[in-house]
C-alpha positions in Angstrom: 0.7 3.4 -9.9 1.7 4.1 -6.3 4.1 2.1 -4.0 3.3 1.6 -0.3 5.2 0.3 2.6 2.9 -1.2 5.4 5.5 -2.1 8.8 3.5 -4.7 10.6 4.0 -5.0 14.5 6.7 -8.6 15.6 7.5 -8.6 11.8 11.4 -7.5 10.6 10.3 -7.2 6.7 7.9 -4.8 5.7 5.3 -5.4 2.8 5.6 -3.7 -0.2 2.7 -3.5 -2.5 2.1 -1.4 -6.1 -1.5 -0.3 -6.3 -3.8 1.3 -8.5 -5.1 3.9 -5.9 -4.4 7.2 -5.2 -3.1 8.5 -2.3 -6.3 9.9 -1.0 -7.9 6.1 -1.6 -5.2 4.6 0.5 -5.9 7.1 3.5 -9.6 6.7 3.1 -9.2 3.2 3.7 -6.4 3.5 6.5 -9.0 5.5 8.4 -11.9 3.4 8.1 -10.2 0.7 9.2 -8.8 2.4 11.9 -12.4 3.6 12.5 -13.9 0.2 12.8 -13.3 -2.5 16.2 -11.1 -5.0 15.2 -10.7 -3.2 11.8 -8.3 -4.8 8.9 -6.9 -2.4 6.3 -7.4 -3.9 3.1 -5.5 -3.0 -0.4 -5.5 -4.6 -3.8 -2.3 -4.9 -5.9 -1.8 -4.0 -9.5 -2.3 -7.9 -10.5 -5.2 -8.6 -8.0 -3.7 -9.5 -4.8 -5.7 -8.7 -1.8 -3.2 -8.1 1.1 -5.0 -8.0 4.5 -3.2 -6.4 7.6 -5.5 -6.0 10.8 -5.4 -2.5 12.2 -4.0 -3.9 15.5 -0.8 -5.3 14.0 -0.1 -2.0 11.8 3.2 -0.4 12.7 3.2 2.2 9.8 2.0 2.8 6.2 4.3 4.5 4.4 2.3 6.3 0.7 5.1 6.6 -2.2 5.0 9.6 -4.7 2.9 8.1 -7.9 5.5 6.7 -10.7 5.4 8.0 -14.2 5.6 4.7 -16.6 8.5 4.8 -19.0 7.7 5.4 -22.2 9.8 4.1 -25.1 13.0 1.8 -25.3 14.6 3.6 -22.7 18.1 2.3 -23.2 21.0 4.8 -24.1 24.1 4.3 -25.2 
C-alpha cells in the first residue's frame, strides 16, 4: 500500500489517499496527465474511490515509502 499527498492550488488541506499502486504507477499517471491539454490526474483508493484532481489545480504530489502490513497482535506489554 502507498500513501500519497496531492497539494491542490487555493486549497489549505491537502488530500491524502492510500493506493494500491506503485510508485512507478503513480508517476506514470502524473505524467500523462501532465502530457495531455486540460489533463486530470486520476488515482483509485484501496476501497475504490476515484479521486480526480485536474493537472491545472495540482500544487504537488507528494509519493510515500510503501508500508509493510502488521502482521500479528501487535500489542506488547
Amino acid at each position: 500500500m502507498m500513501e500519497i499527498k496531492i497539494g491542490v492550488r487555493s486549497v489549505h488541506r491537502e488530500l491524502v489517499v492510500e493506493t494500491d499502486l506503485t510508485a512507478e504507477q503513480i508517476e506514470e499517471e502524473i505524467r500523462n496527465a501532465l502530457a495531455v491539454q486540460r489533463g486530470v490526474f486520476v488515482v483509485t483508493d484501496v476501497k475504490g474511490r476515484r479521486v480526480m484532481v485536474p493537472v491545472h489545480s495540482l500544487g504537488f504530489i507528494e509519493i510515500g515509502e510503501p508500508e509493510a502490513r502488521p502482521v500479528g497482535f501487535g500489542g506488547t506489554l
